[in-house]
N, C-alpha and C positions, 0 to 999 in steps of 0.2 A: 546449463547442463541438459536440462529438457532440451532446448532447441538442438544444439550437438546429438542427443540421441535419435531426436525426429530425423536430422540431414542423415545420419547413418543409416535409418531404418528403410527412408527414402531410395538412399544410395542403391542399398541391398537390393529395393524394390524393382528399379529400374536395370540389373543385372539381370535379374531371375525370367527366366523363358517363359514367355506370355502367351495366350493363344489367339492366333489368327485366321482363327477358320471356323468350317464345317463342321468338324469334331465335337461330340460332344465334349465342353470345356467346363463345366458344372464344377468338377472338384478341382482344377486350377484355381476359377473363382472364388471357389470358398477358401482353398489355402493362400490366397492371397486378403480375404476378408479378416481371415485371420492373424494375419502378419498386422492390419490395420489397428485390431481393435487391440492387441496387445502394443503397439505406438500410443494408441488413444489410455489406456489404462497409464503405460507413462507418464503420460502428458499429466494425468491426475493425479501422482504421486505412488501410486502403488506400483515403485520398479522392479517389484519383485516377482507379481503376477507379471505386469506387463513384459518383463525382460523374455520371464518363460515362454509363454503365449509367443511371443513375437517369436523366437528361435524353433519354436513346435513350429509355427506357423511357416518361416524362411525353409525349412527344412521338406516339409509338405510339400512350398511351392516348387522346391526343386525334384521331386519325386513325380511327382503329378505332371509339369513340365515336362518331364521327360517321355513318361508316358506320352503326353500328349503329341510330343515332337517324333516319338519314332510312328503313332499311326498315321502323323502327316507325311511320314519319309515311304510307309507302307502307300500309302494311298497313291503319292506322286509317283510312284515306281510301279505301280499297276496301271499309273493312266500313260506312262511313257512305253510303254511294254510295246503297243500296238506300233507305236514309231518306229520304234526299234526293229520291227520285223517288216515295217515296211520300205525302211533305209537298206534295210541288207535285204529284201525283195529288190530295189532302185538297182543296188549296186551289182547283185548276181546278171540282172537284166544288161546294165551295161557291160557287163564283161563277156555276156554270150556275141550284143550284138557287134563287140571288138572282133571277136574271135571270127562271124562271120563276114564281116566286111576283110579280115586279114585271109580268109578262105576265099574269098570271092576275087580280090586283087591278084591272090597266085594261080588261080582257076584263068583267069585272064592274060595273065601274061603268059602262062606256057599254052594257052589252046588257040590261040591268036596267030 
């Protein structure tokens, strides 16, 4: 039965949104320390704390995850931002210099 609940706890652990960055990740961390030490309180018999603990803790991790997942979504969308305006600078440029090469072709064919 321990072991059943460690692979579930585990299970859990490896779903829940991790962090991978710059961000500070402080309270990810600790709601995932959390989720640990109520496994580890199972594993010693006490399923009652440790059941709680563990589900405070899974619950945390999914709060805090998210958090942390939208400042990484904030942050990559401010650093693409400048692409962004330089893609549609690229592309306003090639459409001028369509437009005058299409000027220039009928500038030539009727002055000729």
């Amino acid at each position: 039965m321990k072991a059943l609940a460690l692979v579930v706890i585990v299970g859990i652990l490896a779903w829940s949104p991790l962090p991978a960055g710059a961000v500070d990740d402080t309270k990810v961390n600790a709601a995932t320390r959390q989720v640990e030490t109520g496994a580890k309180k199972i594993g010693q018999g006490k399923i009652g704390e440790g059941v709680e603990e563990t589900a405070k803790g899974i619950g945390n991790t999914v709060v805090e995850g998210a958090k942390f997942t939208g400042e990484k979504f904030r942050e990559s969308g401010q650093a693409a931002e400048p692409q962004a305006k330089s893609a549609w600078t690229n592309a306003r440029d090639g459409a001028v210099a369509f437009g005058h090469s299409v000027r220039n072709f009928f500038q030539r064919l009727f002055t000729n």
